[in-house]
N, C-alpha and C positions, 0 to 999 in steps of 0.2 A: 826546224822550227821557223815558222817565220812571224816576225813582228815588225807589227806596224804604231805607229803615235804621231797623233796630231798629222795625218797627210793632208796638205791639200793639192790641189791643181785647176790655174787659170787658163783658160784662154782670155786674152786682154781681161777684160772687168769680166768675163762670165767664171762664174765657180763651178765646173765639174763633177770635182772631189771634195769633201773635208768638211766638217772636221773629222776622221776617220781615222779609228784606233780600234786594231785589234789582232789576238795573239793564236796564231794557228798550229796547234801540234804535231808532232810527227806520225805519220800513217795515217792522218785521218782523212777523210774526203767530202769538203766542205763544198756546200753549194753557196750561190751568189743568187738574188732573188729581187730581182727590179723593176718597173716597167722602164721604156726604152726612153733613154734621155738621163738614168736615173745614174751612171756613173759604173755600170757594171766591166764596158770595155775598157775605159779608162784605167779603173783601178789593176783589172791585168794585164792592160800593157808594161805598169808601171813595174809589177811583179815578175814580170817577162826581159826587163831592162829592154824595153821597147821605146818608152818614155820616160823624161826626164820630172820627178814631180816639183811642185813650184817652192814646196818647202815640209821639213815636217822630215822622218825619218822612214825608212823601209828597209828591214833585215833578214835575210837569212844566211841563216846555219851564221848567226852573229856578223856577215858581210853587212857593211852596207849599201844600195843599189845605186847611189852617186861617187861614191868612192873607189869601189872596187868592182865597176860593171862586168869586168870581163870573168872575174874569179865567181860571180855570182851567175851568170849564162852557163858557165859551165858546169853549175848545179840546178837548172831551168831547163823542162822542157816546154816548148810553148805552141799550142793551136790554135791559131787567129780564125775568127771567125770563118773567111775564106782560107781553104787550105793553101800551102805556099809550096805548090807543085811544076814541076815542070814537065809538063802534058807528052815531048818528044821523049822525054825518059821513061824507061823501064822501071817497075820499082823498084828492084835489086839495083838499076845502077841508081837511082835519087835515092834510097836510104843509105849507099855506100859514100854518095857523094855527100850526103848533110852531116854525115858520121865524120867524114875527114874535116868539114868546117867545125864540127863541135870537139876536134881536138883527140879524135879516138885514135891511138895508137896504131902504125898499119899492121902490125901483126896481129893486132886485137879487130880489126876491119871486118873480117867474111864473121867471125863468131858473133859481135855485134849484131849484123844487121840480120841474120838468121835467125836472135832469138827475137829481133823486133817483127821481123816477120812472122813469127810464130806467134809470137805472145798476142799479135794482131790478125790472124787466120790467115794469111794472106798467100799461104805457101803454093796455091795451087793456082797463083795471080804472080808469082814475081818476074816474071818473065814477061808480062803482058805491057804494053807500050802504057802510059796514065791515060792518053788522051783517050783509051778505048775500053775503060772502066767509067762504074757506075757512081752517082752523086754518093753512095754509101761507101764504097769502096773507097773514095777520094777521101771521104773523111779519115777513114783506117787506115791508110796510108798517110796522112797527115797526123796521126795520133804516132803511130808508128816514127817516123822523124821525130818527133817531139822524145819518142824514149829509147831512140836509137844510140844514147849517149849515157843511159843509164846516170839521168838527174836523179837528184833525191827528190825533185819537187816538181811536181806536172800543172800546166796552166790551160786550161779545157777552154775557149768560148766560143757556148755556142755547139755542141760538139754535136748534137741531136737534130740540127735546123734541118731541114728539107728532106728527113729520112723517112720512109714510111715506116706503118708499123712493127714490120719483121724487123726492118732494120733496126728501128728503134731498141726492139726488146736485147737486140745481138749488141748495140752500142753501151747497152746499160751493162750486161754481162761484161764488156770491154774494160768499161768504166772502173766497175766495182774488182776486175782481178786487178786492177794497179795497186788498191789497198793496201797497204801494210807496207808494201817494199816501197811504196812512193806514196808522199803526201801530195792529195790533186787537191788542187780547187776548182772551181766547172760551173760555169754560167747557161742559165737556161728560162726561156718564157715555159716550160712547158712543168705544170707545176705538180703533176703526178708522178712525173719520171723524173725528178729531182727527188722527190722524196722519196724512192724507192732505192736511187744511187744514190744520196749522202748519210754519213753520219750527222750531220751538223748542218745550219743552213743559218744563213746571213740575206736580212733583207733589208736592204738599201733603197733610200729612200733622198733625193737632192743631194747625193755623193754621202749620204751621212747614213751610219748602221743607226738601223729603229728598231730588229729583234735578231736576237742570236741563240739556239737552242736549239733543239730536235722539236722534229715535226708537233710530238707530242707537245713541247715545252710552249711554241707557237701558236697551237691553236684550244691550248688549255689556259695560259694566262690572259688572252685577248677575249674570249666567249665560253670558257669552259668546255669539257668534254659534250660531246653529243653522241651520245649509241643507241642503235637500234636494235632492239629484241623480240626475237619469236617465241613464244610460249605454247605446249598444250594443257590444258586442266581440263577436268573433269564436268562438265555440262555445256550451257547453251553458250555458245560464243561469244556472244555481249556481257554473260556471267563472269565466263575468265577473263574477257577484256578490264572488266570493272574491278575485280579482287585483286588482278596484279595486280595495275596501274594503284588502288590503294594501299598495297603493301611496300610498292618501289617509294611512295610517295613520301614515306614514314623515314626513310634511310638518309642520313647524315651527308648532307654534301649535295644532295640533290634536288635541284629546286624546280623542275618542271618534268612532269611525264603524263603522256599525251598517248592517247590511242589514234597508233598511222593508219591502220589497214586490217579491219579483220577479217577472217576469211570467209567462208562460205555459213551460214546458219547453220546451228548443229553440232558446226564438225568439235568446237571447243579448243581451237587454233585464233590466237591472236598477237599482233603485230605492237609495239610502244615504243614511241620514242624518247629518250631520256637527254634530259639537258641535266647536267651535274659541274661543281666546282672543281672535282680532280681526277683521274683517274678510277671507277668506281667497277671498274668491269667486272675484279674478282669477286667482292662484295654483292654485286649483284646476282652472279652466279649463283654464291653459294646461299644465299636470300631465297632464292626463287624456289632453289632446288629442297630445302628444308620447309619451305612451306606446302609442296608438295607437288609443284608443278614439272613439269618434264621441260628441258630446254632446248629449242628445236635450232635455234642460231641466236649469235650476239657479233656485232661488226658496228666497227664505228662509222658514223654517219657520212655518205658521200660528200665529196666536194667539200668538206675541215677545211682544209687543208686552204682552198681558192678561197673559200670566206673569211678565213681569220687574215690571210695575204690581200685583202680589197681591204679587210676592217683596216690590216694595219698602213694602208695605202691612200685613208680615206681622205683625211684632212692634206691641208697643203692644196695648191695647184698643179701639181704634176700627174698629167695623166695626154692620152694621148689629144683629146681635142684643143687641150688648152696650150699645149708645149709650143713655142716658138722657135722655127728653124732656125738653125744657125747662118742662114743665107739672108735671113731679115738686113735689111741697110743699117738700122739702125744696132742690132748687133753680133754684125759680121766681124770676126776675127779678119787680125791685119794680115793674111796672106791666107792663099789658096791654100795651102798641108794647112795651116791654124784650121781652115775651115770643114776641112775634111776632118781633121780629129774633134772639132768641136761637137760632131756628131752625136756624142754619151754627152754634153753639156746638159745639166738643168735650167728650168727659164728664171730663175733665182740671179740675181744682179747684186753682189756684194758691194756695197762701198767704200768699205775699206780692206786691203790684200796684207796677208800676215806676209814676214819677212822670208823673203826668197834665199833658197840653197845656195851656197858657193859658188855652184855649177847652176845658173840658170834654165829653169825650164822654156821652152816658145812660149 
């Protein structure tokens, strides 16, 4: 389990993080959902014991990540955006060697990094030097270190970035068998394939959570459901366009339906799309089908998903035109690492900093 309350994180006067609280279960596999600036690598680092945060709490399995960094690493497995490979190594020896820093017993060493190779496809690659593998391959090898130590809790960012589509679809597959035996959490701009890998998704917003729910819960509280349906009925196509579209019109919860596309004159095929307050799909179904119409498809509407993620994006300043680099003079973190991490900083300028950890953050 991991919980978080009240985090923040500074670089000098810029706010990154915070105020950010919330509680993530075991097995589940949460996405992180921001534009870039918006605090997403931050907060994993913080979860990774990578970074120190400026105040506020961060626990798992009841550790907490300023107190007992070492006992919490060794329940962490972590993929930084860029994998943290050594290109002269073989992967059999780099997963034997990140196994021995994360503390794997050497008896337990060759069965370790066997099933991380396995579990990561990689078996018919372990021999092969990293420098002479592919951008894909590097990622699974860097997922693979990350669960070479059998954490309870896996930290993705990023994990999808520069893969084509094949790859794509094998990293989601990847993704999704960690489930259950480890709780991930997994950062991604790519808003299809997050929602197809998580349970759950968090969209951060100025380092601050703005929605937390399933796909469904996100893009039905912010603009309601939208789905699209094909119907056939019995006469002229503008006929069964007009009959359904009045019969959906009539049903509880649904406040707009609209003819998209109908088809050819004649055929008695027509297309509607439906804006509703909740989930109405079975209702609609069984509506259509009692009234006497045949149902050819029902799918919820493309791109939910990216529109209710822009609605909930909308207000505020943060977005890429307007974000201010952290290399600006006027607010440039006081050393060169401050400025390279300030990177996830929002252009938000706090004026007053809550009270710093025992153990100060940079």
């Amino acid at each position: 389990m991991i919980e978080i309350s009240e985090l923040y994180k500074y670089y000098g006067d810029r706010r990154a993080v915070g105020p950010l609280s919330v509680r993530i279960e075991k097995g589940q596999v949460v996405g992180l959902l921001g534009l870039n600036g918006a605090g997403k690598t931050t907060t994993l680092r913080i979860l990774a014991c990578d970074l120190l945060p400026t105040s506020g709490t961060v626990r798992i399995d009841g550790l907490d990540v300023v107190d007992v960094p070492d006992q919490v690493k060794a329940r962490v497995g972590y993929l930084p955006d860029t994998p943290p490979v050594y290109p002269e190594m073989s992967i059999s020896e780099y997963l034997t060697f990140a196994a021995r820093l994360r503390g794997v017993p050497k008896a337990d060493l060759q069965k370790r990094v066997d099933e991380a190779i396995d579990q990561t496809e990689l078996g018919d690659e372990r021999d092969s030097l990293i420098e002479s593998l592919s951008h894909g391959f590097r990622q699974r090898v860097g997922i693979a270190q990350a669960i070479v130590h059998r954490p309870a809790f896996v930290v993705l960012d990023e994990p999808i970035s520069g893969l084509d589509p094949a790859q794509i679809v094998e990293m989601r597959s990847l993704v999704r068998s960690l489930s259950g035996e480890h709780t991930v959490v997994v950062s991604s701009h790519n808003l299809p394939e997050i929602s197809e890998t998580c349970d759950r998704l968090l969209v951060i917003k100025s380092g601050r959570i703005v929605a937390d729910g399933t796909e469904q819960d996100l893009t039905a509280s912010r603009q309601g459901m939208r789905i699209e349906v094909t119907v056939r009925g019995t006469g002229p196509t503008s006929e069964v366009a007009a009959s359904s579209q009045a019969v959906l019109s009539g049903l509880a919860a649904v406040h707009d339906v609209r003819i998209q596309k109908p088809s050819e004159p004649g055929e008695g095929i027509a297309t509607l799309g439906i804006s509703a307050d909740a989930d109405v799909r079975d209702l609609v179904c069984r509506t259509l089908i009692d009234k006497g119409f045949r149902l050819l498809e029902l799918s919820r509407a493309e791109r939910e998903l990216e529109q209710a993620f822009l609605q909930l994006l909308a207000s505020g300043r943060e977005s890429a035109s307007s974000s201010r680099a952290p290399s600006d003079p006027d607010l440039a973190p006081d050393s060169a690492d401050a400025a390279a991490d300030a990177s996830e900083a929002d252009d938000d300028v706090v004026e007053s900093r809550p009270p710093e950890n025992k153990e100060t953050a940079s």
